[in-house]
N, C-alpha and C positions, 0 to 999 in steps of 0.2 A: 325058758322061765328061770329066773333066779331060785337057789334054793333057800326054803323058808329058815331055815338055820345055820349055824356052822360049825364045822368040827372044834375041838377044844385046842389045835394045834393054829385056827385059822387066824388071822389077823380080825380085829373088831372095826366095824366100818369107821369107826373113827380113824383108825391109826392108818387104814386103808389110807381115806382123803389127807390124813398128815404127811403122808411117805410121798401121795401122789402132788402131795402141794408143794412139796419140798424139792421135789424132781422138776416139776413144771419151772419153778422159780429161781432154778439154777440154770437154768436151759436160760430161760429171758437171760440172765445175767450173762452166759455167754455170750448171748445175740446181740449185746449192747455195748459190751466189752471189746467185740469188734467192726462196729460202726457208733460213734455217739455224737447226736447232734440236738441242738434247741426242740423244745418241743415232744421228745420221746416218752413212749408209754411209762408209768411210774406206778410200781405195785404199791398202793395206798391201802390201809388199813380196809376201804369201802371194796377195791377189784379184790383183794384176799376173802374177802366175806362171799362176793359175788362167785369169784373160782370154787369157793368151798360150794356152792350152792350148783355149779355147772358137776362137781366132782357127783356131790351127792347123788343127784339126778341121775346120771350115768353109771354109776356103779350098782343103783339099786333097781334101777330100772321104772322109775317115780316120776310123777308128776311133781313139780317141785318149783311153786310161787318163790321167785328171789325179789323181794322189795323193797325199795330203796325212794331216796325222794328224787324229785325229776331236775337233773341235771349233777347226778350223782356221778355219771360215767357207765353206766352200765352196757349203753352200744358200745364205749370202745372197749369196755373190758372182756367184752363177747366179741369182736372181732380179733382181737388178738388170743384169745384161746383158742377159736377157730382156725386162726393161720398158725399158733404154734403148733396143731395136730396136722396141719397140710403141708408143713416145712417137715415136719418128723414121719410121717406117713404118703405122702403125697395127696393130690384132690380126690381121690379116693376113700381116704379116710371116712370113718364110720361118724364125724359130727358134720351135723347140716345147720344152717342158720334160714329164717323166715322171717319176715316183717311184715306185719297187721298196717293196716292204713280204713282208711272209711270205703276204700273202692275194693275189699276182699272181705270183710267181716261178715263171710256167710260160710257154712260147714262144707259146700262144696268146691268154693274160689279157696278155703282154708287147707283143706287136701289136696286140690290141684297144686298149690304153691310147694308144697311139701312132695307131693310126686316129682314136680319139678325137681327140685333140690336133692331129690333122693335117686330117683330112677333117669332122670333125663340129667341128673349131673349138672343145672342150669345151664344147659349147652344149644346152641339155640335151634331145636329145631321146626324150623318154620311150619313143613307139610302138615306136621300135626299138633303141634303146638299150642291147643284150641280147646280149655276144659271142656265145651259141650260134644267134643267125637270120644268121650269116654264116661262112663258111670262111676257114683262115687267107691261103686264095689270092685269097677275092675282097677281103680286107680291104686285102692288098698291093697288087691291081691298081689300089685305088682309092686308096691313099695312093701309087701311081707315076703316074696321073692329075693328081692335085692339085700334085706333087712336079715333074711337067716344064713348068709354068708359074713356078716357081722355084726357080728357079739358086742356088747358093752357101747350100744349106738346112742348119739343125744343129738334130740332136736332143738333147739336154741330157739324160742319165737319172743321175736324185740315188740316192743309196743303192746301186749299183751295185755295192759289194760283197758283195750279195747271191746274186750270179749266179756270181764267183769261189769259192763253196763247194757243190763240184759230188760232195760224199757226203753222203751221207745219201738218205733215201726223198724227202725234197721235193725235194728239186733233181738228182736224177739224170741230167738232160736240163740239165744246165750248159752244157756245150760246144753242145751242139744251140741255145741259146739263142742264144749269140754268133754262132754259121754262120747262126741266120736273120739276127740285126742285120747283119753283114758283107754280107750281098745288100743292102740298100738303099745301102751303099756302093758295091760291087762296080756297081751300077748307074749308082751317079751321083746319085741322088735325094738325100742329104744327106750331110754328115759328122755325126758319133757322136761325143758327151762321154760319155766312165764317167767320174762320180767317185767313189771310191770311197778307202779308204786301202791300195791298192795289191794287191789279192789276187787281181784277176781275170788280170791279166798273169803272176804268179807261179804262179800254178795252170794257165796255157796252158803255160809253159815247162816244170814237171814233169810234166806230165799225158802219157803216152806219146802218140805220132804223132798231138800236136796245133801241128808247125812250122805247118802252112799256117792255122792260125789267130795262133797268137803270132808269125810274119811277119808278120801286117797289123794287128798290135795295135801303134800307136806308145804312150810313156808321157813323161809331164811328171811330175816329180820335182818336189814344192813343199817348200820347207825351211819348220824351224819357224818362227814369228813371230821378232822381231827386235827389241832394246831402244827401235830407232829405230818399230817398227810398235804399240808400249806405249803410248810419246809421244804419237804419232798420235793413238788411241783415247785415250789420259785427256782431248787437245785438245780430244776433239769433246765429250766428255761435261762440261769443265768441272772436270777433276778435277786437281790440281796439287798442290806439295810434295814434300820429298827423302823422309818416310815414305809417305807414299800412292804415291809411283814405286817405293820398295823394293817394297811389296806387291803392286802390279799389276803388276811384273814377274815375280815370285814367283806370280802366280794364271795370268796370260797366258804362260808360256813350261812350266808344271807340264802337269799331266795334264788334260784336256781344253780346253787353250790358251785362245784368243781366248773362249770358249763359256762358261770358267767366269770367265774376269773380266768378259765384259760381262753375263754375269747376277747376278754381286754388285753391280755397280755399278746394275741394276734391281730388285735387291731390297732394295737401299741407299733408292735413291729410292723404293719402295713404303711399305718400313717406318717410314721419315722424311721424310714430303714437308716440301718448302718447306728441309727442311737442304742446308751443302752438304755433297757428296761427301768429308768428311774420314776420313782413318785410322784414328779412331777411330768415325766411323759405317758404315765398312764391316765396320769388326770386328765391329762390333758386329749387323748384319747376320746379317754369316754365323754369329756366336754361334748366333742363332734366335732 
């Protein structure tokens, strides 16, 4: 378990996730410095928020809602934090990723996935492979085995606002969901990312005599993109001009953000290889 305070000599968790944010994002710039091509990951004002939100999590050993609007980037900025700890530590490393779909959103497909990813390493093994040859207690014991060989562990769960809409016949067992993830907390074995676009925290705080859960739900608020996070992304893709920045600000800051301008800009280069990226080939693009 983490200790409830710290010495007066200790770093304050802030300064913790500044040191750790500032490490992390010199590491990318090397990785990019030697290979750079169209398309490459680009730390935006929104994956900084996001990573402050993976730091937090992991450090304190928290539950910890990161919400953002949908098509923010939030998968890819959890896959790439993922792999810069598997590039610097190997697949071993102490962070796991999981993804919610409508075919797992139940407390026992929910820990199977996470046994998975913890104890089995998503490695496939067939023989056993099979949530119902195991209970939900032995699946925990054995992901709290593998868990107290590493310290400061984060489970990353994409789609998470799945678990936030607790009517309906499939998901009746919402909250029941969160109190089992809250035990791997409550124990020490990892910190917990939701991402999600904010539903799971707002549904603990409506939700009658659910304080002792939205108590230990901390949440990072990630604002939209940024005219400065547009920039960015057209940099990396090659894309320039005073009309192509109208548009890709107009596509990047609309509805489905970051998700629908860098998909015009791949279906730009699909429909027209070898052209560049002009205003008039993304229009033409997204014509069809």
């Amino acid at each position: 378990m983490r200790q409830p305070g710290r010495y007066f000599n200790q770093l304050s968790l802030a300064e913790v996730i500044e040191n750790a944010l500032e490490k992390y994002f010199l590491e990318q710039d090397e990785i990019r410095a030697e290979k750079q091509s169209y398309g490459d990951f680009v730390e935006t004002s929104v994956s900084k928020k996001i990573t402050q939100g993976f730091l937090m999590a992991q450090e304190e050993c928290r539950m910890v809602e990161i919400s953002t609007l949908p098509g923010s980037g939030k998968t890819t900025a959890a896959k790439y934090y993922l792999a810069h700890y598997r590039k610097k530590d190997g697949f071993d490393c102490p962070v796991w990723m999981i993804t919610l779909s409508e075919c797992n959103i139940t407390t026992k497909l929910i820990i199977w996935e996470i046994y998975k990813a913890i104890v089995l390493n998503n490695k496939p093994y067939f023989d056993f492979a099979n949530p119902d040859k195991k209970s939900e207690y032995e699946m925990i014991e054995e992901i709290g085995v593998v868990c107290s060989n590493k310290p400061y562990g984060l489970l990353i769960i994409d789609e998470a606002q799945l678990i936030g809409l607790f009517h309906g016949l499939v998901r009746v067992g919402g909250l029941n969901i969160l109190n089992a993830l809250r035990h791997f907390c409550d124990r020490g074995w990892f910190g917990i990312a939701l991402l999600s676009n904010g539903e799971v925290y707002d549904r603990t705080k409506k939700t009658k005599n659910s304080t002792q859960l939205s108590s230990r739900i901390w949440r990072v608020r990630v604002n939209k993109p940024t005219e400065n996070d547009i920039d960015l992304i057209m940099s990396a893709w090659g894309v320039s001009g005073k009309l192509e920045r109208e548009l890709s600000i107009q596509l990047g800051t609309g509805e489905g953000c970051l998700r629908t301008l860098t998909d015009a800009y791949r279906m730009a280069r699909y429909k027209y290889p070898g052209e560049d990226l002009t205003h008039m080939v993304i229009k033409a693009a997204l014509r069809g």
